[in-house]
DRENDRENFI-827261 format. One line per 3 residues: number of its first residue (from 0); their letters; for each residue x, y, z of N, C-alpha, C. Coordinates in nm, 2 decimals, always signed. Example, Ala and Ser with C-alpha at 12.3 -4.5 7.8 and 13.67 -1.06 7.14 Angstrom:
0> AS> +1.32:-0.57:+0.78:+1.23:-0.45:+0.78:+1.32:-0.33:+0.78; +1.28:-0.22:+0.71:+1.37:-0.11:+0.71:+1.29:+0.00:+0.79 .
This chain:
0> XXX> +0.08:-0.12:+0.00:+0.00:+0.00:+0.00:+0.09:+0.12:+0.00; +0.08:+0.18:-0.09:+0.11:+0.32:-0.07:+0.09:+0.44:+0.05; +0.23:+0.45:+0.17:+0.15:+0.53:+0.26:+0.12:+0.68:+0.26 .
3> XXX> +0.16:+0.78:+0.12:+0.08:+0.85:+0.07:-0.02:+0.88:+0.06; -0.11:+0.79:-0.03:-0.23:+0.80:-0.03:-0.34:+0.83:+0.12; -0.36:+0.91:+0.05:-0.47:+0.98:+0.21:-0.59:+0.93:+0.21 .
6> XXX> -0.62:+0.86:+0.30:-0.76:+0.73:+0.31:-0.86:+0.77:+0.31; -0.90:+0.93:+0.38:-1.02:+1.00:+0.37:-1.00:+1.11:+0.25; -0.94:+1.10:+0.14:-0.94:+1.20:+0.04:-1.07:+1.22:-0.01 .
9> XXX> -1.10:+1.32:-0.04:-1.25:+1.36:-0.09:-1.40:+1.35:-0.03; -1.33:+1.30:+0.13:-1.47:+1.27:+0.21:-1.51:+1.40:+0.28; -1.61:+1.45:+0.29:-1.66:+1.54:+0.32:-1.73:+1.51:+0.48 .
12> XXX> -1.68:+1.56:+0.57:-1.75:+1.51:+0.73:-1.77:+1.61:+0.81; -1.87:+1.57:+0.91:-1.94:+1.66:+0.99:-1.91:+1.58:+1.15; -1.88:+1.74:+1.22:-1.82:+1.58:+1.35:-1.86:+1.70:+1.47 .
15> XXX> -1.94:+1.62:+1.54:-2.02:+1.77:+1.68:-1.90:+1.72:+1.75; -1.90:+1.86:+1.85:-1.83:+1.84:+1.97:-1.67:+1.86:+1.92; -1.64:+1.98:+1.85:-1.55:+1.94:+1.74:-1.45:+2.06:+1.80 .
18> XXX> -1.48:+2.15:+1.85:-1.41:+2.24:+1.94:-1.28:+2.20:+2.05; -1.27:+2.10:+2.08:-1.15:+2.04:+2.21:-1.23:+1.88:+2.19; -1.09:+1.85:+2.28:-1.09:+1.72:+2.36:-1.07:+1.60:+2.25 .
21> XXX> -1.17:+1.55:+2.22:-1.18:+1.41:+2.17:-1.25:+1.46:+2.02; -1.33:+1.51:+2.01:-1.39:+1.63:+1.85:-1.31:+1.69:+1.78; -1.21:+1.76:+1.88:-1.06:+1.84:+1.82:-0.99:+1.72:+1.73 .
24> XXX> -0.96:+1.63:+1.81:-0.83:+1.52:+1.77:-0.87:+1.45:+1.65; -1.06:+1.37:+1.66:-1.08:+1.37:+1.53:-1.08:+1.45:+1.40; -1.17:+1.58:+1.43:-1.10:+1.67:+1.32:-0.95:+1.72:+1.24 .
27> XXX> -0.90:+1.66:+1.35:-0.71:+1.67:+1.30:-0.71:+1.52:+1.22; -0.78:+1.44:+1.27:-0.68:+1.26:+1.21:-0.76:+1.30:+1.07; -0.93:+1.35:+1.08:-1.00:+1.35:+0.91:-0.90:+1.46:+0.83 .
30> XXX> -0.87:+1.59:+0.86:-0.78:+1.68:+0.77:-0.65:+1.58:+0.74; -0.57:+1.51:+0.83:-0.49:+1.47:+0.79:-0.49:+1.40:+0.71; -0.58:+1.27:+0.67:-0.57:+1.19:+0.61:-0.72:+1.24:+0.46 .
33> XXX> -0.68:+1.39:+0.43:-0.76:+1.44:+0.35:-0.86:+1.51:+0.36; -0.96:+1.43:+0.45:-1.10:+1.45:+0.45:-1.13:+1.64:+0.50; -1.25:+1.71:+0.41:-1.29:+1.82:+0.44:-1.37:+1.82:+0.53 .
36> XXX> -1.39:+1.93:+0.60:-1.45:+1.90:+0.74:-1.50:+2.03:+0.80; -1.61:+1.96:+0.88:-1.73:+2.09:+0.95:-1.74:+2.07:+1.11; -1.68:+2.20:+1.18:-1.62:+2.14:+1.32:-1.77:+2.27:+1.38 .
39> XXX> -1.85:+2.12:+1.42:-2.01:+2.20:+1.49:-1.96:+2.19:+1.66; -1.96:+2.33:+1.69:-1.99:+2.36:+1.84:-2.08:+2.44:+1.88; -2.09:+2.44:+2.02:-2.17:+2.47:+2.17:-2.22:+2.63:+2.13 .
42> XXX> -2.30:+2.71:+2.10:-2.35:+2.83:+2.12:-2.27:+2.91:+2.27; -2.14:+2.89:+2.25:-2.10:+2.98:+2.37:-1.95:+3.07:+2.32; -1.91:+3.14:+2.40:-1.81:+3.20:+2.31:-1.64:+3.18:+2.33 .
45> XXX> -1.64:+3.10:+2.40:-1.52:+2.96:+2.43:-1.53:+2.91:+2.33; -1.60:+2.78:+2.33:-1.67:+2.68:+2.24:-1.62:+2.77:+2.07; -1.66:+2.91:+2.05:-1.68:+2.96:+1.92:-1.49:+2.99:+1.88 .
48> XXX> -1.48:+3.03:+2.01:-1.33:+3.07:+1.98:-1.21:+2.95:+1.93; -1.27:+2.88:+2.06:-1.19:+2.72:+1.98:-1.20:+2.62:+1.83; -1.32:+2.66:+1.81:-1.37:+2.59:+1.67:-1.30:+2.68:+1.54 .
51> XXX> -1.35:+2.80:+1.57:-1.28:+2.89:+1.48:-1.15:+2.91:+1.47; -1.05:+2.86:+1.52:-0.91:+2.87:+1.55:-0.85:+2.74:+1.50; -0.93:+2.62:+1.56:-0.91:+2.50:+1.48:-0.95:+2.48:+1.32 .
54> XXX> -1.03:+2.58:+1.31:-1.12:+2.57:+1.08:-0.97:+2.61:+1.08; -0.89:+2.74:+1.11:-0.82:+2.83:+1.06:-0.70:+2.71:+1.07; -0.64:+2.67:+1.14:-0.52:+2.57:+1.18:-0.58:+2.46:+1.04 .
57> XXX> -0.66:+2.41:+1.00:-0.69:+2.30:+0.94:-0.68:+2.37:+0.79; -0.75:+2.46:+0.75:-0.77:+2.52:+0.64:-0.61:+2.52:+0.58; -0.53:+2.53:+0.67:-0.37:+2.59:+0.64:-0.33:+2.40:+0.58 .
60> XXX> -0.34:+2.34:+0.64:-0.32:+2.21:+0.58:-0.34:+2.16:+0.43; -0.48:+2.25:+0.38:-0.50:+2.23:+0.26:-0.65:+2.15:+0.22; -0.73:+2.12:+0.32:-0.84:+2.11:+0.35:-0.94:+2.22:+0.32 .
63> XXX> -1.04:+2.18:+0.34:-1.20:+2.28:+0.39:-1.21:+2.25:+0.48; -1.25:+2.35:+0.58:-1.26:+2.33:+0.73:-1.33:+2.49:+0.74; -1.44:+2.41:+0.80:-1.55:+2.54:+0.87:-1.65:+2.50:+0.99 .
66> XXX> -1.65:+2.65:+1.05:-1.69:+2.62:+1.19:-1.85:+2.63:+1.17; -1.91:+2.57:+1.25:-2.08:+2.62:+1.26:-2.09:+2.57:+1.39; -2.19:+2.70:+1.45:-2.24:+2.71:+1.54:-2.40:+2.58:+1.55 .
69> XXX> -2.45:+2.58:+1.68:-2.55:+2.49:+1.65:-2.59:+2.41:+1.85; -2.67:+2.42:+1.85:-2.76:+2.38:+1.97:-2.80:+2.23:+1.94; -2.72:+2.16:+1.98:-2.75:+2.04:+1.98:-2.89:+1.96:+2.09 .
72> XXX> -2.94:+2.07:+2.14:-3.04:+2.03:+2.28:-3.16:+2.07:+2.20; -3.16:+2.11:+2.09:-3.30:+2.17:+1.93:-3.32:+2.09:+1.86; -3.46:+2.12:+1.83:-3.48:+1.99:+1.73:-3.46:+2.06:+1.62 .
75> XXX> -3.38:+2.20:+1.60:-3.40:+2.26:+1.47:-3.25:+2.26:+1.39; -3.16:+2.28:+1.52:-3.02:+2.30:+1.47:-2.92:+2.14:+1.42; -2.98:+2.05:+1.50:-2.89:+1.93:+1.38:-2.90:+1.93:+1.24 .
78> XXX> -3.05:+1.95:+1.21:-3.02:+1.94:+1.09:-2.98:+2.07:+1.01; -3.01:+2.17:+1.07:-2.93:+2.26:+1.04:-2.79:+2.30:+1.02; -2.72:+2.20:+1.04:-2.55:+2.18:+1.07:-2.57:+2.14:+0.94 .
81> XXX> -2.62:+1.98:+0.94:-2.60:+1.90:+0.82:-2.62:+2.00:+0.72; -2.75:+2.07:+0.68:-2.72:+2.14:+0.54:-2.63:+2.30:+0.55; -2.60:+2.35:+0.65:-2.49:+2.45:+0.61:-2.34:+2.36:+0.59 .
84> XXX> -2.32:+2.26:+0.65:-2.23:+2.20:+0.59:-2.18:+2.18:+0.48; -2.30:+2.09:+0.40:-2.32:+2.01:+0.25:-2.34:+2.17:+0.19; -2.39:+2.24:+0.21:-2.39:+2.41:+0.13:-2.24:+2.45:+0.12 .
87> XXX> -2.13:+2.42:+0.20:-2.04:+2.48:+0.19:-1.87:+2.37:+0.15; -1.92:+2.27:+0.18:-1.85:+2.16:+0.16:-1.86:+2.06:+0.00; -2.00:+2.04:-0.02:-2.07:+1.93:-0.07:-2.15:+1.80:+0.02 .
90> XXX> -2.17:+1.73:-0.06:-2.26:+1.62:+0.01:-2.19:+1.57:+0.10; -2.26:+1.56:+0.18:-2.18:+1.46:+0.33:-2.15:+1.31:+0.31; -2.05:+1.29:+0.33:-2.04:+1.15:+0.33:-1.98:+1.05:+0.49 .
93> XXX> -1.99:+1.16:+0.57:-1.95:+1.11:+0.70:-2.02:+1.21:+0.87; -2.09:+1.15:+0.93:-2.11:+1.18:+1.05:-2.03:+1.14:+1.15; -1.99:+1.21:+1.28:-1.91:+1.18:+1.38:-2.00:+1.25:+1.50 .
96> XXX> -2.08:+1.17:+1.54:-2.18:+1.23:+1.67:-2.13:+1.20:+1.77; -1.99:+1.29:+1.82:-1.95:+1.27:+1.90:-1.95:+1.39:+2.05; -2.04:+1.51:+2.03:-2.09:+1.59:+2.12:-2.18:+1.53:+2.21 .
99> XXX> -2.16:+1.54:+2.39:-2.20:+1.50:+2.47:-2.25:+1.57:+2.59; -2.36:+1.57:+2.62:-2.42:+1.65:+2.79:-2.39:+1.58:+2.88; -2.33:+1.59:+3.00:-2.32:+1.52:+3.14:-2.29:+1.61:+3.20 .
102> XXX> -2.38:+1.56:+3.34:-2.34:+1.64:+3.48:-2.37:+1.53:+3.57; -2.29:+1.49:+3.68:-2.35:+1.38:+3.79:-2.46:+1.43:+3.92; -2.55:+1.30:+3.92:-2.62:+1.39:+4.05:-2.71:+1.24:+4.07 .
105> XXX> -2.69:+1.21:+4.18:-2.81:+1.13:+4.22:-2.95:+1.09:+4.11; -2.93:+0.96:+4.10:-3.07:+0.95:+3.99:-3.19:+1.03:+4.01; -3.22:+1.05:+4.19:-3.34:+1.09:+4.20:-3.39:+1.22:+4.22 .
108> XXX> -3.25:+1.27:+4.20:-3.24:+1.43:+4.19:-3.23:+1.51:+4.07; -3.18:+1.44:+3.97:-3.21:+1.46:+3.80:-3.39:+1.51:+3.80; -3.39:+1.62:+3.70:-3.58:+1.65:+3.71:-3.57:+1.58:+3.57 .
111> XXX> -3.70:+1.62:+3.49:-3.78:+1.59:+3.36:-3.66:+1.64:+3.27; -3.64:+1.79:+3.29:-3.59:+1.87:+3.21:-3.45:+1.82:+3.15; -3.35:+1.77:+3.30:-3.24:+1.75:+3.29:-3.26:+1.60:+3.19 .
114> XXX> -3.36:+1.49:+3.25:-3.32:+1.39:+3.10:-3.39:+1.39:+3.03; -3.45:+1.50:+2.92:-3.45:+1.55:+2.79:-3.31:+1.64:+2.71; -3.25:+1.71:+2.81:-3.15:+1.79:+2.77:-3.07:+1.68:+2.72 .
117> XXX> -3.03:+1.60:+2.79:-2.91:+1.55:+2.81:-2.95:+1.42:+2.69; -3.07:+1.32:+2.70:-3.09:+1.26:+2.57:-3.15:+1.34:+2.47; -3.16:+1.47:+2.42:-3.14:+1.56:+2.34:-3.03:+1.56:+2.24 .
120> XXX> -2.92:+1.61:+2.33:-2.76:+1.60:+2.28:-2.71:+1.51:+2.27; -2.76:+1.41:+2.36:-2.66:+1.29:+2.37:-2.73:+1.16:+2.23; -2.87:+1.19:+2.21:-2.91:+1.07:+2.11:-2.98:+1.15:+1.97 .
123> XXX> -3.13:+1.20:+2.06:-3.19:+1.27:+1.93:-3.12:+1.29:+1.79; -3.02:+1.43:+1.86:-2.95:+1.49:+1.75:-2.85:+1.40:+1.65; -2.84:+1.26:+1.69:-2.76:+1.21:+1.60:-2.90:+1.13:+1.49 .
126> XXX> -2.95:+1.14:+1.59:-3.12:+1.09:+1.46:-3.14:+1.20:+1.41; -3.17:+1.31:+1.39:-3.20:+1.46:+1.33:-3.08:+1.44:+1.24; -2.96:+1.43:+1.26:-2.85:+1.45:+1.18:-2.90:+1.34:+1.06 .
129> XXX> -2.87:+1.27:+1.09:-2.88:+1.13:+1.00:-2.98:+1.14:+0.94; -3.09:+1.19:+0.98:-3.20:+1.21:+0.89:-3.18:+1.33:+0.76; -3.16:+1.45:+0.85:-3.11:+1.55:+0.73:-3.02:+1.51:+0.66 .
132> XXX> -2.91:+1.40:+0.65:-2.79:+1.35:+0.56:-2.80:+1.23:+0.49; -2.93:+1.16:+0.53:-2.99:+1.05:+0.46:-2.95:+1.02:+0.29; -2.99:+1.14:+0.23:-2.98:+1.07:+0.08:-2.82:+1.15:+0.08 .
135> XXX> -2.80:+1.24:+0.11:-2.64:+1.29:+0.06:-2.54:+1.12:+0.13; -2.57:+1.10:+0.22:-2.48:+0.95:+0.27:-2.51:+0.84:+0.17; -2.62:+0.77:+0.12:-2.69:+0.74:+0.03:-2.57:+0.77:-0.11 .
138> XXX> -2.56:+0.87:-0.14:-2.47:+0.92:-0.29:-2.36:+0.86:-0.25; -2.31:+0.93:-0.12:-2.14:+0.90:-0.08:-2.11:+0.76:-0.02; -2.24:+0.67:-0.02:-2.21:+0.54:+0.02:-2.08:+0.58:+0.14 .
141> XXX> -2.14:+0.64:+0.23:-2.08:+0.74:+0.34:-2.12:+0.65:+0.47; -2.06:+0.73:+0.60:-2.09:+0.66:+0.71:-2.09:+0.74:+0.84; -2.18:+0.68:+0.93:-2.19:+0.72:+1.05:-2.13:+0.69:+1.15 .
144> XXX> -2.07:+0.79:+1.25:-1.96:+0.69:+1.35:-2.03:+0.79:+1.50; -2.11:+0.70:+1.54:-2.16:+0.76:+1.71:-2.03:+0.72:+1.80; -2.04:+0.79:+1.89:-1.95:+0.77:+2.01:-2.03:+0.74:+2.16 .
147> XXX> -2.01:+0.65:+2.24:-2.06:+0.56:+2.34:-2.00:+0.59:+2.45; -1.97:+0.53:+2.55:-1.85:+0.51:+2.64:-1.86:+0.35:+2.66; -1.73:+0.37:+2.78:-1.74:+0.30:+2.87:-1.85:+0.25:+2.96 .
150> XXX> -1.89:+0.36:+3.00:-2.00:+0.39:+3.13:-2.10:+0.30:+3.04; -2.17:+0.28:+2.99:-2.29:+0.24:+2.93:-2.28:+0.04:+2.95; -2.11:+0.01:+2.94:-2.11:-0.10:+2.96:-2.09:-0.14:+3.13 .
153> XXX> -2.04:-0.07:+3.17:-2.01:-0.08:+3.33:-2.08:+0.00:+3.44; -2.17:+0.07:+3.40:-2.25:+0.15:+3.47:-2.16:+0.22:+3.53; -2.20:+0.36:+3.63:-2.16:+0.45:+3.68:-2.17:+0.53:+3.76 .
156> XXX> -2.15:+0.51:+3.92:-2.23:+0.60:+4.03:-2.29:+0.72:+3.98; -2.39:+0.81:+3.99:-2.45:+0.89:+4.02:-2.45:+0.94:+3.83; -2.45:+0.84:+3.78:-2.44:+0.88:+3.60:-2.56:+0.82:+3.57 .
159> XXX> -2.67:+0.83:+3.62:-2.80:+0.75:+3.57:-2.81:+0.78:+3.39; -2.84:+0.94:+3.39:-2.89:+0.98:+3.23:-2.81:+0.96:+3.17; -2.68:+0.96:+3.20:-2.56:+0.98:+3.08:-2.54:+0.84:+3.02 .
162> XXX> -2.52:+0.74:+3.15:-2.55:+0.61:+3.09:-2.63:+0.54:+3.02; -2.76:+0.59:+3.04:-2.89:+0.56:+2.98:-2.89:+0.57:+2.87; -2.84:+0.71:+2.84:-2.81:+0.80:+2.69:-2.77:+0.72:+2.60 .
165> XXX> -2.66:+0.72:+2.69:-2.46:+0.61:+2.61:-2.53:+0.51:+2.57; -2.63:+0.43:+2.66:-2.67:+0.31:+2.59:-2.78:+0.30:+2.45; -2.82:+0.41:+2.48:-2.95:+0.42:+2.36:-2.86:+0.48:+2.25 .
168> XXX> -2.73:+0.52:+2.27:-2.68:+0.57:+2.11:-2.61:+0.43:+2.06; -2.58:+0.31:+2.16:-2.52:+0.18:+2.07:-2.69:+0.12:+2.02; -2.78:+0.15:+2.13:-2.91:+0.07:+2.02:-2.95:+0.12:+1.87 .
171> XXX> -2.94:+0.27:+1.87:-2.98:+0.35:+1.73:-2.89:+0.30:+1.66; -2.74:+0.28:+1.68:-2.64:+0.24:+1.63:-2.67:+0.15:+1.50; -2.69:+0.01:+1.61:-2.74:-0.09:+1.55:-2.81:-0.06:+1.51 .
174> XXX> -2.94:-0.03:+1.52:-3.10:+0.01:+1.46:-3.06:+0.03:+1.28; -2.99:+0.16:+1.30:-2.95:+0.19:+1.19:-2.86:+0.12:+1.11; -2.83:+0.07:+1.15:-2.68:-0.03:+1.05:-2.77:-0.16:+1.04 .
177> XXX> -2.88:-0.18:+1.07:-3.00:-0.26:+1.03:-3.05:-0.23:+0.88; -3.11:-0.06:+0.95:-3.20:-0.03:+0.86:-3.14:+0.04:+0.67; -3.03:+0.10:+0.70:-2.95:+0.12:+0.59:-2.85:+0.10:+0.53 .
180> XXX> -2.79:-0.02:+0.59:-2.69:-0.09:+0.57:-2.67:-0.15:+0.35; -2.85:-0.14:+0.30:-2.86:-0.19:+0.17:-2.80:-0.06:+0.13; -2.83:+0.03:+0.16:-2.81:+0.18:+0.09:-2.66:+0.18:+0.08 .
183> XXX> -2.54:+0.08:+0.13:-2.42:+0.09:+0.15:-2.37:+0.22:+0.22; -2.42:+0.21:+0.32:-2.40:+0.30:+0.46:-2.36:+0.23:+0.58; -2.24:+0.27:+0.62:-2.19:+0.16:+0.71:-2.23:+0.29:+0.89 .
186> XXX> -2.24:+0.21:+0.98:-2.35:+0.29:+1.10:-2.22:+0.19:+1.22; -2.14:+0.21:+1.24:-2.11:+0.24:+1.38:-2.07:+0.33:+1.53; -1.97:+0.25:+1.60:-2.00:+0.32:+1.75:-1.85:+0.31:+1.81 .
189> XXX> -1.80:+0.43:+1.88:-1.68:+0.38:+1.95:-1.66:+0.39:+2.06; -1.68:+0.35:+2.17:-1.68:+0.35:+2.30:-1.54:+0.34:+2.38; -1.53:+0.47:+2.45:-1.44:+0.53:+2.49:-1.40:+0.52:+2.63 .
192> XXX> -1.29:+0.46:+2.67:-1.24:+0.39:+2.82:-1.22:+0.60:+2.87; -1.18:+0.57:+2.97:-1.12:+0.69:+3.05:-1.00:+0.77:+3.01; -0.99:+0.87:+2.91:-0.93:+0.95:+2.83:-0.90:+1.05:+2.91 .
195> XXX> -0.80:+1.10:+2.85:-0.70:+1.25:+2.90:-0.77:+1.34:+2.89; -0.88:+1.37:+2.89:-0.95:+1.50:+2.89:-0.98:+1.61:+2.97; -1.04:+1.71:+2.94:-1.05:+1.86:+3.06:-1.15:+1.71:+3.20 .
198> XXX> -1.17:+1.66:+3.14:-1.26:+1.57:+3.28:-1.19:+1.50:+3.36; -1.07:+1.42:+3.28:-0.99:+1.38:+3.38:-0.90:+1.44:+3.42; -0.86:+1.53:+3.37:-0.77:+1.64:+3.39:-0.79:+1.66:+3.54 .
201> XXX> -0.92:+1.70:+3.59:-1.01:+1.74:+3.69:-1.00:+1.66:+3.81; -0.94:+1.54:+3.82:-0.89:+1.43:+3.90:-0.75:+1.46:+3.99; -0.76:+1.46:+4.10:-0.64:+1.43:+4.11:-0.57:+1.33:+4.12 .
204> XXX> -0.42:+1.37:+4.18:-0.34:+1.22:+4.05:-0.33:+1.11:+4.12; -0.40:+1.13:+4.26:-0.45:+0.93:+4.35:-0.60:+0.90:+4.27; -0.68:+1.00:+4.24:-0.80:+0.93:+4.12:-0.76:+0.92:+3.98 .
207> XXX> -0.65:+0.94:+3.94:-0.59:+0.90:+3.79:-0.51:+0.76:+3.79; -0.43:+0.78:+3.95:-0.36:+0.65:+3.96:-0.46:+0.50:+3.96; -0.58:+0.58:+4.05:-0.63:+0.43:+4.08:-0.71:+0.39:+4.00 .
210> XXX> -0.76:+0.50:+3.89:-0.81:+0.44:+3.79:-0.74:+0.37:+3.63; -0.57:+0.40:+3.67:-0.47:+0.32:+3.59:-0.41:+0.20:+3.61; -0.48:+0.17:+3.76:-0.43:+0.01:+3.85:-0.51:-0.06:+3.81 .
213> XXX> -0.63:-0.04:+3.75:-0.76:-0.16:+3.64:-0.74:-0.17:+3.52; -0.65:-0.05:+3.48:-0.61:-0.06:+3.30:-0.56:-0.17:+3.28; -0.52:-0.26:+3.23:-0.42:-0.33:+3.13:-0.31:-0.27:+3.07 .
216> XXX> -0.34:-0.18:+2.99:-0.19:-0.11:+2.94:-0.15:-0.01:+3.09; -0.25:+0.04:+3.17:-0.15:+0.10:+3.26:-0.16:+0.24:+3.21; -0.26:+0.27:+3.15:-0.27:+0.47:+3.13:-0.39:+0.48:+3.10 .
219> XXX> -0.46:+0.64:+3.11:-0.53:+0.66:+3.06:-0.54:+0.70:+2.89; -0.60:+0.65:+2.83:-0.65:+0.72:+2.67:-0.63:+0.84:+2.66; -0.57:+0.88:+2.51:-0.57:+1.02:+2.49:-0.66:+1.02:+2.33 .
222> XXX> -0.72:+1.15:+2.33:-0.79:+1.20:+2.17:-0.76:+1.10:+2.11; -0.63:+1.13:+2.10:-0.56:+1.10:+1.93:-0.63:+0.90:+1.96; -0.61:+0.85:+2.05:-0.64:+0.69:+2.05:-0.77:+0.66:+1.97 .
225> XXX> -0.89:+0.76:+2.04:-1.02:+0.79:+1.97:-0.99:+0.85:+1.85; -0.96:+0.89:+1.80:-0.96:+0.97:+1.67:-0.93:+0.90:+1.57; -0.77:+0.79:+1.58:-0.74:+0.66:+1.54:-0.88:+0.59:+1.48 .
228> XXX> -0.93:+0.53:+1.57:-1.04:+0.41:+1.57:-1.12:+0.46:+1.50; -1.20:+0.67:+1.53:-1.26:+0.70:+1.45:-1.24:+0.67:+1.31; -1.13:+0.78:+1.24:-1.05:+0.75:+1.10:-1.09:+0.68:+1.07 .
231> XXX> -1.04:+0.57:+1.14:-1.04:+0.40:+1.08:-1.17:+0.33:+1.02; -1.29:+0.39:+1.10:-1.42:+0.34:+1.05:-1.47:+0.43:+0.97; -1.45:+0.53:+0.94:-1.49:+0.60:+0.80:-1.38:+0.58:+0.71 .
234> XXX> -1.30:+0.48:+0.70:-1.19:+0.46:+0.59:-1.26:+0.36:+0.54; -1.19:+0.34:+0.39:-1.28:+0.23:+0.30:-1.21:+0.10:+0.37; -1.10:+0.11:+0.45:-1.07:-0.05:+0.54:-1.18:-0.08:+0.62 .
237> XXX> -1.26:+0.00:+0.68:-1.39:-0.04:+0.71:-1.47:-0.06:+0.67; -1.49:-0.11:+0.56:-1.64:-0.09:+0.45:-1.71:-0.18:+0.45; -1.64:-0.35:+0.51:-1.75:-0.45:+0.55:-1.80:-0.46:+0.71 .
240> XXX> -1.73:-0.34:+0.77:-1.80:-0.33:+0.97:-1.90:-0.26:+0.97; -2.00:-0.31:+0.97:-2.12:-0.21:+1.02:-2.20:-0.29:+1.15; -2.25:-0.22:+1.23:-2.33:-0.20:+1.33:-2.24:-0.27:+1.47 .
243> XXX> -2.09:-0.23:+1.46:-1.99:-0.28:+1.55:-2.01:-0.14:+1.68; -1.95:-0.20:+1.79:-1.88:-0.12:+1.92:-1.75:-0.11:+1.89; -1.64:-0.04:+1.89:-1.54:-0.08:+1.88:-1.51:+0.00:+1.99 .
246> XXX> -1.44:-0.07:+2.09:-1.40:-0.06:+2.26:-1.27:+0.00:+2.22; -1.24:+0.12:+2.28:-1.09:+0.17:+2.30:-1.07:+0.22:+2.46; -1.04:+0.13:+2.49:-1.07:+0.16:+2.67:-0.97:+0.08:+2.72 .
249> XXX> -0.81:+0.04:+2.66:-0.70:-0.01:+2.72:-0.69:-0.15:+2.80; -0.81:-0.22:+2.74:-0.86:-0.32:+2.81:-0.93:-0.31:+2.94; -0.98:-0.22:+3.02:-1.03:-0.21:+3.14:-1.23:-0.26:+3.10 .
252> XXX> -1.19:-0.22:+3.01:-1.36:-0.38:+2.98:-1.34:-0.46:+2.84; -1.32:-0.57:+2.83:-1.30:-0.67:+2.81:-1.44:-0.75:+2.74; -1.55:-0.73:+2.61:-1.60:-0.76:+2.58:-1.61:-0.88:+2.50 .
């Protein structure tokens, strides 16, 4: 194989949550390996500053890279992403629903409000998306890549909604890698062990240690690990996986 050749050349992708963390790192592995790209964040002006600084850093590579703003907790603005995207890019040939709500709090102290918000952003919107990008994925014989966790398989003190969430985006997952799999649309999931992020950052280093004494490799995950796995299932090496989990969690769950 020629390692030249750039695996996502000409793919056109849309990836929430695209501002930092684990959204940032994928947006770097799709520009690198070609793919043009639409980095959707949080209606805040953090959130806008980061996105827009990463189009600008990406654009310089040689890519298309643009920011859009967008309320993933609406039933108006997913699909709204999707077509300012495809208006400014072309047809979509890749989703990365990987923007996420969480806050912890006792199951029984969560109201109505808080699990709608949170399965809003965390599931809906990747059905809103997929719906607005239905026939453009359809042309690009394109693909969907949701993101899961850990928590969904191992449960998680005082994470009722988030895990509930986590788990209903591996069912749509499947659902969908059911339902348009003929259309040659491949629909998976990557579920994410305990990662270097502003969250574990947030740990101190006897809650980072003890949660690297259950790893197997002995660290926590960084982006770039997630970003890898992403890539990899919107590459045409993936073209016969559909409706998979693929666990990047250092072996600390073992499926």
């Amino acid at each position: 194989m020629n390692s030249s050749v750039k695996r996502l050349a000409g793919k056109k992708a849309v990836i929430t949550g695209a501002s930092r963390g684990i959204g940032a790192a994928v947006a770097r592995a799709f520009a690198h390996e070609g793919a043009d790209v639409a980095l959707a964040y949080a209606p805040n002006t953090e959130m806008e500053k980061l996105a827009q600084e990463l189009a600008v850093e990406l654009s310089a590579t040689g890519v298309k890279a643009i920011a859009i703003k967008g309320d993933l907790a609406s039933a108006e603005d997913p699909g709204a992403i999707i077509r300012t995207a495809c208006e400014a890019l072309g047809p979509i040939s890749t989703i990365v629903a990987n923007a996420a709500a969480n806050w912890r709090s006792p199951f029984d102290q969560y109201s109505v409000a808080d699990w709608e918000l949170i399965n809003n952003v965390n599931v809906r919107s990747t059905w809103l998306m997929a719906k607005e990008a239905k026939a453009d994925l359809i042309g690009t014989q394109g693909s969907i890549i949701t993101v899961s966790s850990i928590l969904s398989y191992n449960g998680n003190n005082t994470n009722a909604l988030y895990v509930t969430s986590k788990n209903a985006v591996i069912g749509l997952t499947r659902a969908l890698a059911r339902e348009i799999g003929s259309r040659n649309i491949t629909v998976n999931c990557v579920a994410p062990g305990f990662i270097d992020t502003d969250m574990t950052k947030a740990l101190t280093e006897d809650q980072q240690n003890a949660l690297k004494v259950n790893i197997p490799l002995q660290r926590l995950g960084t982006p770039e690990d997630i970003a890898h796995a992403v890539s990899f299932l919107a590459s045409p090496g993936a073209g016969y996986i559909t409706g998979a989990t693929l666990h990047v969690n250092g072996g600390l769950y073992l499926s």
